[in-house]
ZARO-65860 format. One record per residue (C-alpha): residue in one letter; residue number from 0; x, y, z. Coordinates in nm, 3 decimals, padded with zeros to 5 digits. Layout:
R  residuo  num       xx       yy       zz
R        A  NUM        X        Y        Z
...
This chain:
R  residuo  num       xx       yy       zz
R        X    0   00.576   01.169   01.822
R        X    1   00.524   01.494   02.051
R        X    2   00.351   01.755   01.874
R        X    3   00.394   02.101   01.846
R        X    4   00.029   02.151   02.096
R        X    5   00.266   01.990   02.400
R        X    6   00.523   02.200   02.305
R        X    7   00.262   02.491   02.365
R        X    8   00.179   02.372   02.660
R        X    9   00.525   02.405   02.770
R        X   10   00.535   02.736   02.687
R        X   11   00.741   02.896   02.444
R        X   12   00.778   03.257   02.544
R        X   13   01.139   03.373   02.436
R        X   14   01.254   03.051   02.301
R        X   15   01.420   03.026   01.929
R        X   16   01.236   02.757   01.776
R        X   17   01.342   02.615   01.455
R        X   18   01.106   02.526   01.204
R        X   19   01.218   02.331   00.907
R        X   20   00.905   02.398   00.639
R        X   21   00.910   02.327   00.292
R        X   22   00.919   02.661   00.076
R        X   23   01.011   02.497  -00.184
R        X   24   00.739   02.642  -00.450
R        X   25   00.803   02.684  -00.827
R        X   26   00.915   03.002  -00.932
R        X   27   00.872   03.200  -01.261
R        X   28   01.223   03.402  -01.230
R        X   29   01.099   03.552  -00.905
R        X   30   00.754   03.503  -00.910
R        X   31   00.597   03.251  -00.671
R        X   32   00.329   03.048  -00.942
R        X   33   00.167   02.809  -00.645
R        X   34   00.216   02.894  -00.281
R        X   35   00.083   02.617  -00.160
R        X   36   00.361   02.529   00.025
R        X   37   00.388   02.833   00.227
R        X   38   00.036   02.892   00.317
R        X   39   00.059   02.513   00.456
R        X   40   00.325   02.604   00.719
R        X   41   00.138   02.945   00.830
R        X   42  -00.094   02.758   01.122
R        X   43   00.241   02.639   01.244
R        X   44   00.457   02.958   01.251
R        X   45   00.175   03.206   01.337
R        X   46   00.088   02.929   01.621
R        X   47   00.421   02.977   01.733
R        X   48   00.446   03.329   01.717
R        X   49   00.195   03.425   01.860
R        X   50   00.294   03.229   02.139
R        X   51   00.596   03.419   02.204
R        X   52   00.859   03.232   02.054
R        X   53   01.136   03.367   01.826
R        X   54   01.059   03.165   01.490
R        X   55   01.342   03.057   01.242
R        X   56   01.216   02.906   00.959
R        X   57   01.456   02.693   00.696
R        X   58   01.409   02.542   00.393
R        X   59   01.502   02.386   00.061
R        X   60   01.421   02.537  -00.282
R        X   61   01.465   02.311  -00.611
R        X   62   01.819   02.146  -00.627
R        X   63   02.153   02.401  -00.607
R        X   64   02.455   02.246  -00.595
R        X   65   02.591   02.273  -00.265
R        X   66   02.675   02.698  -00.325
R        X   67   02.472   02.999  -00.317
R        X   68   02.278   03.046  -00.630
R        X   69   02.031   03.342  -00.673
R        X   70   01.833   03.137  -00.905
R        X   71   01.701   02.943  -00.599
R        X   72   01.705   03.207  -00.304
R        X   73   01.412   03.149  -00.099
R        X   74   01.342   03.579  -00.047
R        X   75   01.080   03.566  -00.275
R        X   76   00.906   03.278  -00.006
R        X   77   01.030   03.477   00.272
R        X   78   00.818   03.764   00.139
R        X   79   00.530   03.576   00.065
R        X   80   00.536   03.409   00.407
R        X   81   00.511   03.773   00.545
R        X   82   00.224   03.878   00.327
R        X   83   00.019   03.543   00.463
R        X   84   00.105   03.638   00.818
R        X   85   00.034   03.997   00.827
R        X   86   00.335   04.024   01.006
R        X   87   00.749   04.185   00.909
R        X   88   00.976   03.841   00.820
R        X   89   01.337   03.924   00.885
R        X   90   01.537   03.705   00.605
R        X   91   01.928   03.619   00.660
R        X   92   02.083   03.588   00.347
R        X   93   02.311   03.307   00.428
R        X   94   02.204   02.955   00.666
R        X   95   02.481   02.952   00.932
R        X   96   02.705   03.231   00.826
R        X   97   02.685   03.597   01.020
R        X   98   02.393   03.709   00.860
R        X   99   02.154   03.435   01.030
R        X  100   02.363   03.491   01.308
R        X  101   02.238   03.841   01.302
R        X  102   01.888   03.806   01.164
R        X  103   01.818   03.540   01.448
R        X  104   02.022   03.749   01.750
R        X  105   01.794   04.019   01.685
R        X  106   01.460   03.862   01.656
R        X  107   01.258   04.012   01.932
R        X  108   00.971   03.768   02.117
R        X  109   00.715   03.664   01.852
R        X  110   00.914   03.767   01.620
R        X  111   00.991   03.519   01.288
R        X  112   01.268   03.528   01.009
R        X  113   01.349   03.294   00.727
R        X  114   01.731   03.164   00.635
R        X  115   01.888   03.077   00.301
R        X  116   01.825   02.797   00.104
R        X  117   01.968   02.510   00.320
R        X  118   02.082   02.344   00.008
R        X  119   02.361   02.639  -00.057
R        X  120   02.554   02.440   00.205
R        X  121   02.672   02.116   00.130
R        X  122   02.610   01.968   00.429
R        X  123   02.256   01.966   00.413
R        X  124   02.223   01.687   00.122
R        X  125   02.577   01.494   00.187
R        X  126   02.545   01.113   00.174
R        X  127   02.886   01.155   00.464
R        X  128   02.759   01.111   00.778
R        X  129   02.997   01.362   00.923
R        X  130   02.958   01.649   00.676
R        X  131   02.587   01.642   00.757
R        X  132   02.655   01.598   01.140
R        X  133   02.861   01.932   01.110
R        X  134   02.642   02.109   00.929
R        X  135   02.315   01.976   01.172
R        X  136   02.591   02.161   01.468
R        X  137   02.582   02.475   01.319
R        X  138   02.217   02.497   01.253
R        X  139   02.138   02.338   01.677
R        X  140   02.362   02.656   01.757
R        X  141   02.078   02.872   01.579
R        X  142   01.802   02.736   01.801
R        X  143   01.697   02.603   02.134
R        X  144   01.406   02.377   02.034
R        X  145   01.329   02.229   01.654
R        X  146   00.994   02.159   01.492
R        X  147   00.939   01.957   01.222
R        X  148   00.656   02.066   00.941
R        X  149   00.815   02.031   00.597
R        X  150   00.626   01.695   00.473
R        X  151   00.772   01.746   00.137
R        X  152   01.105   01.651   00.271
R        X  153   01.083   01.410   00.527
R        X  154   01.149   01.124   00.302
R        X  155   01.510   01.292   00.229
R        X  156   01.772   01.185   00.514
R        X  157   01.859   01.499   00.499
R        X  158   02.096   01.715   00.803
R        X  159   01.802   02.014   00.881
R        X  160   01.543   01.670   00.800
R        X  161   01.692   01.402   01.009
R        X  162   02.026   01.485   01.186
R        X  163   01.931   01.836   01.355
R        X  164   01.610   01.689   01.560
R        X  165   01.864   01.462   01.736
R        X  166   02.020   01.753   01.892
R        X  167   01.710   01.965   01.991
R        X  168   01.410   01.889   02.174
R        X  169   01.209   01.809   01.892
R        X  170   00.813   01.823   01.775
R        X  171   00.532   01.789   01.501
R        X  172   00.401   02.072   01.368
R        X  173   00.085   02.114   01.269
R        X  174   00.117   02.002   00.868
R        X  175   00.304   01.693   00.961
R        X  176   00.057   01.607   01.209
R        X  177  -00.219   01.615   00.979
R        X  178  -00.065   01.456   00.696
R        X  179   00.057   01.153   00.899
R        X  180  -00.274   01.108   01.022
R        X  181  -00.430   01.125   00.661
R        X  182  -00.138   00.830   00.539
R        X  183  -00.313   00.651   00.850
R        X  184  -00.669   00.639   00.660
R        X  185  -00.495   00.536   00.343
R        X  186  -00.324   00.197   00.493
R        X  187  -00.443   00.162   00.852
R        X  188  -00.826   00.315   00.833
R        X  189  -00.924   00.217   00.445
R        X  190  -01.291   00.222   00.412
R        X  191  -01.391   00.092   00.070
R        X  192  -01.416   00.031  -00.266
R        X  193  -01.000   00.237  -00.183
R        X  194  -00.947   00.366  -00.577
R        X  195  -00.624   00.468  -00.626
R        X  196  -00.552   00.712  -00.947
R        X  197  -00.167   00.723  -01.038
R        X  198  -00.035   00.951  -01.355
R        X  199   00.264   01.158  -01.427
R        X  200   00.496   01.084  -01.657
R        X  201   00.718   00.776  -01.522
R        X  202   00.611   00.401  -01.459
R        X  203   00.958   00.342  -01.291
R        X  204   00.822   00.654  -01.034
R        X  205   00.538   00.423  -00.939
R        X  206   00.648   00.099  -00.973
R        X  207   00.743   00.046  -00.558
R        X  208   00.385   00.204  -00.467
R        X  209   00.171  -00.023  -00.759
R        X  210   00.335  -00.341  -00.593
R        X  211   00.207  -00.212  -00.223
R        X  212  -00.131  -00.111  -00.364
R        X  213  -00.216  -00.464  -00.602
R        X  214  -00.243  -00.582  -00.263
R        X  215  -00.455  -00.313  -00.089
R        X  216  -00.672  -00.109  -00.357
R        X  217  -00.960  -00.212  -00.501
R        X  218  -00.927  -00.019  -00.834
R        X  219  -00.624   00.143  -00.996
R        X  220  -00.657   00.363  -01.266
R        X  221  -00.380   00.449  -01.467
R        X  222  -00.308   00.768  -01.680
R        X  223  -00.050   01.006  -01.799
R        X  224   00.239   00.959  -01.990
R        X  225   00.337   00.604  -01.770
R        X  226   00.003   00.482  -01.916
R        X  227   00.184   00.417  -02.258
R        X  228   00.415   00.192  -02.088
R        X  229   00.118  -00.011  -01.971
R        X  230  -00.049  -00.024  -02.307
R        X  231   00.298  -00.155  -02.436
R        X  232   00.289  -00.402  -02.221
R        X  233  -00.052  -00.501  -02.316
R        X  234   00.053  -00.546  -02.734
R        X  235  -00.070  -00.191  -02.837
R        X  236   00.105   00.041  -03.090
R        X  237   00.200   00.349  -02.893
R        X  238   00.325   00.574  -03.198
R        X  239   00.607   00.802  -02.992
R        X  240   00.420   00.848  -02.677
R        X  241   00.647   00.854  -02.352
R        X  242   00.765   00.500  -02.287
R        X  243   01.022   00.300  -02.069
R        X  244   01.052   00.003  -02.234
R        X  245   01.283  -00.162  -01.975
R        X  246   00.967  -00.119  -01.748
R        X  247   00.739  -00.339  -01.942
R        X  248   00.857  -00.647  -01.820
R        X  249   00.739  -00.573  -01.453
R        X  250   00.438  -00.364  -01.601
R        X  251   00.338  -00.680  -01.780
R        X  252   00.383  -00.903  -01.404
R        X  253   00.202  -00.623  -01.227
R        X  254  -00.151  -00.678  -01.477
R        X  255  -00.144  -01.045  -01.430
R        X  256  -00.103  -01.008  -01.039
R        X  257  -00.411  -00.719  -01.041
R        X  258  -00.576  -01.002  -01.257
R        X  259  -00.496  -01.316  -00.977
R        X  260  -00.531  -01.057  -00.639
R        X  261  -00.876  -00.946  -00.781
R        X  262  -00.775  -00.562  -00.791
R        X  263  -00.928  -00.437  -01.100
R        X  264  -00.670  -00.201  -01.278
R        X  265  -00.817  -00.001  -01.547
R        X  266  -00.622   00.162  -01.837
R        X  267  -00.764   00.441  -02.101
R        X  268  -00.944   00.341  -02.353
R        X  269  -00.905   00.659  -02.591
R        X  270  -00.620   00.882  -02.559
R        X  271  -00.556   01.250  -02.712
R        X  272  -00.279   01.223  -02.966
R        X  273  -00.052   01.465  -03.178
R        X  274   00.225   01.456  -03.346
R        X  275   00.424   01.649  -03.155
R        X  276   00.436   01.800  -02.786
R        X  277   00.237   02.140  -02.727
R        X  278   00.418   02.449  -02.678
R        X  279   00.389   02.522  -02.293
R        X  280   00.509   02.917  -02.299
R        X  281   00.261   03.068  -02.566
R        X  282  -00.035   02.777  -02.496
R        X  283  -00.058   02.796  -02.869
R        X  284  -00.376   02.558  -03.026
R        X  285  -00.187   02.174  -03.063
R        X  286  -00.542   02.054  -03.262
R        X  287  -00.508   01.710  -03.111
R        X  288  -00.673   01.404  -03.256
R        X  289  -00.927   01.150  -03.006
R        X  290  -00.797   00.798  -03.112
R        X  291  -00.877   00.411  -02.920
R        X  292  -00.608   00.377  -02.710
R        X  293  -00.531   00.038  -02.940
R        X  294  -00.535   00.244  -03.243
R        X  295  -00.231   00.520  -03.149
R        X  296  -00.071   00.567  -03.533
R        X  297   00.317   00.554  -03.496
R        X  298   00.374   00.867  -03.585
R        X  299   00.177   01.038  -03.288
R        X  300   00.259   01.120  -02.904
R        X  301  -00.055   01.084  -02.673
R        X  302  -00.065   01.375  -02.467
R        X  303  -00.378   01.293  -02.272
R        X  304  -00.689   01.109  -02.148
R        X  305  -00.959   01.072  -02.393
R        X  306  -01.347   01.163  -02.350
R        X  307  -01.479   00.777  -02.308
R        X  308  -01.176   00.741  -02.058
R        X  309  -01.310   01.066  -01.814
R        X  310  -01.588   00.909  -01.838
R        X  311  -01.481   00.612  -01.766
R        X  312  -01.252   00.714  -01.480
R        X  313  -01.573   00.903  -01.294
R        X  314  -01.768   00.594  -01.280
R        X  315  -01.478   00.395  -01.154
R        X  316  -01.423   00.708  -00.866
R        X  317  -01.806   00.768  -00.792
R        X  318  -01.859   00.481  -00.510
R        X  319  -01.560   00.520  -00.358
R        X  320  -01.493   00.500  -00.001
R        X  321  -01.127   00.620   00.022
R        X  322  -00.929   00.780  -00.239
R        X  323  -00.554   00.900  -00.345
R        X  324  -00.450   01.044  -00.687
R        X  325  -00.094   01.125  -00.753
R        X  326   00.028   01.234  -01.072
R        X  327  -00.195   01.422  -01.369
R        X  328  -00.304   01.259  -01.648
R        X  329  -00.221   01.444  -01.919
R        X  330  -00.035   01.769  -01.996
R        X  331  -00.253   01.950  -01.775
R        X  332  -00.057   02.281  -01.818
R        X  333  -00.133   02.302  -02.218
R        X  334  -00.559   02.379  -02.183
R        X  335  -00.598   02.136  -02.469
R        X  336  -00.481   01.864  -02.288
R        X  337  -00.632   01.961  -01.910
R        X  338  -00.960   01.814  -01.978
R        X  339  -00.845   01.486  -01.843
R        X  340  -00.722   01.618  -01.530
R        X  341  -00.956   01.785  -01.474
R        X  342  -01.221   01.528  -01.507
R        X  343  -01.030   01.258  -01.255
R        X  344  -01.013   01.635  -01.006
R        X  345  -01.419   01.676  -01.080
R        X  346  -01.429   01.313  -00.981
R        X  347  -01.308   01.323  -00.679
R        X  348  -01.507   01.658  -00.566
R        X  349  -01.799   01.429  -00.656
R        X  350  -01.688   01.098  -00.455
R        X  351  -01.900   01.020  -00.176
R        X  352  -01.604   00.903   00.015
R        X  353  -01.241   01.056   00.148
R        X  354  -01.037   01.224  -00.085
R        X  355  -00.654   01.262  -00.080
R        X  356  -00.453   01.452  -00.366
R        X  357  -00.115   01.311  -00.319
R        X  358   00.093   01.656  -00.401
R        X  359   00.336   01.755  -00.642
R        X  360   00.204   01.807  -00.963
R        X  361  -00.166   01.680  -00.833
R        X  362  -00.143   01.969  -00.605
R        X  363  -00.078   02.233  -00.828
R        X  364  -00.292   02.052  -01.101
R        X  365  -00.582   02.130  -00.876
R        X  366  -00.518   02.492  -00.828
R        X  367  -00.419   02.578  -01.150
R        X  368  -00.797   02.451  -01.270
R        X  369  -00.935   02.638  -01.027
R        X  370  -01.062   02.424  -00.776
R        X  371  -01.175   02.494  -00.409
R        X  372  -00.905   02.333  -00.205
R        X  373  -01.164   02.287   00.055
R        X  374  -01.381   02.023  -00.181
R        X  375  -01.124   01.761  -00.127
R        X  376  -01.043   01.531   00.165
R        X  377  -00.675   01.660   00.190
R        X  378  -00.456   01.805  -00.067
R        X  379  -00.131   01.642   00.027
R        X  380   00.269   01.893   00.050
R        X  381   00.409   01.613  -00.025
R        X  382   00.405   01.350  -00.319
R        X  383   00.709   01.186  -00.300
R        X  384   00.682   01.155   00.087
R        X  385   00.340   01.041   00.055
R        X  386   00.427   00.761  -00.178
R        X  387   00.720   00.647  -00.030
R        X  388   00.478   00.598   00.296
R        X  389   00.231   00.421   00.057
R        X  390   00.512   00.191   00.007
R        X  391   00.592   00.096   00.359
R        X  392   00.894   00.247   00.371
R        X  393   01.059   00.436   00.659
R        X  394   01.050   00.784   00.621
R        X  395   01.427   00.950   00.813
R        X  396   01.256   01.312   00.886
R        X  397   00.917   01.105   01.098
R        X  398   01.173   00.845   01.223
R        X  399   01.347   01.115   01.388
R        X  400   01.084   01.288   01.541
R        X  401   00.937   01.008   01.670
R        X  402   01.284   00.947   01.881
């Protein structure tokens, strides 16, 4: 896999580079809530422009249906990426129609603009090989080199992801670089105890990656609402708490295989119950109860972690050598059920060893609790690429760059 320092090398003076990112942040109507995303693909694109080239950068933003929709324009990104370079973004308010014709014709030498939402053309997401192909013409036509930094994405065989580095000299970018290289010390470089933390809300999410990691972890520790399916599985009552009972089956072969491999997987012993799920918009006070996680009455939801399992958590986190946590464990965005979320996010700060937060909601877990960034490892753009990698599977956007 080149990377984008050779392309440097090569100079870049002049050239329209093409720089599929991933901008795809959550919005509040038009209001950017985590940027994380965008200040990730800044090293790149200033990099680049400073550099001389003329810098196009595309993305994705949540899931349109083939058409415009203002909903999901990405000019509040393309303002935001503007504010983090200290620099005028031009933004073309179509992907290959006359206004990125336009917006990229009159991009002078260091200069950078943003497209539309790649996902307002069909092509971009079509399972037909030839409707993609199209659509990867039109965007080569844009550019005379492409580099590839959107991690988020590069699990998605996507046109701007996989088919449009086939037809441009193609390169790593800085964010892809460094997040390959920190998948590399999670299944190539492990230095142990590795403790692996997965939450979130679906077993079936996690199933693939559990199967990988009862042969390479040490620990697992389980949380969030696809813990309930793993209590099931165990005999306990789970009261209306989240649970995919067409899951248990493999949950159930998955404990007996941590049990024979030696991996020790470690569920919570106390969970945060109520009766009903907490209002997210006005945060109002949901007055939750502390019960043993064998003891949930059937008439309550857990909704988090309980005290004995932070602290249980910590001291399963606080010799480790390597570690990755995807997925929260609790409704982190309700503050009476962020405490244990924020206890697995003090854990890791306090780990002796490497740290990875595997994206997604991890990511934005850690920001919204007010965390320095900087006291972890690597705080990963990427959670579904990252476990999909964790998996062993091939991943279309670093299969094509490596071509």
């Amino acid at each position: 896999m080149k990377t984008i320092d050779e392309l440097l090398s090569e100079g870049v003076a002049g050239k329209r580079v093409f720089v599929r990112a991933d901008l795809n942040v959550p919005l509040d109507g038009t209001t950017i809530t985590d940027d994380g995303r965008i200040r990730a693909v800044v090293p790149t694109v200033k990099a680049l422009a400073d550099a001389g080239a003329r810098v196009i950068v595309a993305s994705h933003l949540g899931r349109p249906k083939g058409a415009p929709d203002p909903a999901f324009s990405l000019a509040p990104a393309a303002a935001r990426l503007g504010e983090l370079l200290g620099a005028d973004v031009a933004f073309a308010e179509d992907t290959v129609g006359s206004s990125a014709e336009a917006v990229v014709t009159g991009l002078a030498d260091g200069g950078v603009a943003v497209i539309e939402n790649l996902r307002f053309n069909a092509g971009e997401t079509s399972k037909d090989d030839a409707e993609r192909a199209a659509f990867a013409d039109k965007l080569a036509g844009l550019a005379d080199v492409y580099v590839g930094d959107g991690f988020g994405a590069v699990h998605r065989k996507h046109a701007s992801v996989f088919d449009l580095p086939k037809r441009l000299p193609h390169y790593a970018g800085y964010l892809i670089a460094t997040e390959v290289g920190v998948l590399k010390k999670l299944t190539d470089e492990v230095k142990r105890p590795y403790v692996v933390a997965l939450g979130g809300a679906k077993v079936s999410d996690k199933l693939a990656v559990i199967d990988q990691l009862l042969g390479k972890a040490d620990r697992l520790l389980i949380g969030g609402g696809m813990a309930y399916t793993f209590l099931k599985a165990k005999g306990y009552e789970v009261g209306i708490s989240l649970l995919q009972e067409d899951q248990i089956p493999a949950v159930q072969e998955y404990i007996e295989r941590a049990e024979k491999n030696g991996v020790e997987l470690v569920l919570p012993v106390d969970v945060l119950v109520a009766p009903e799920f907490p209002d997210l918009k006005t945060k109002a006070p949901a007055n939750p109860t502390t019960v043993a996680a064998d003891a949930i009455p059937a008439d309550q939801e857990g909704l988090d972690i309980g005290p004995e399992t932070r602290k249980l958590y910590a001291s399963k986190l606080a010799d480790a050598g390597t570690v990755f946590w995807n997925g929260p464990m609790g409704v982190f965005e309700h503050p009476d059920y962020a405490e244990g979320t924020k206890a697995v996010a003090q854990a890791l700060v306090d780990a002796p060893g490497f740290t990875v937060v595997g994206g997604g909601d991890s990511a934005a877990a850690v920001r919204t609790l007010g965390f320095d960034e900087n006291a972890f490892g690597h705080i990963s753009t990427g959670g579904g690429a990252s476990l999909e990698y964790l998996e062993g599977k091939t991943l279309p956007g670093l299969a094509a760059l490596e071509d």
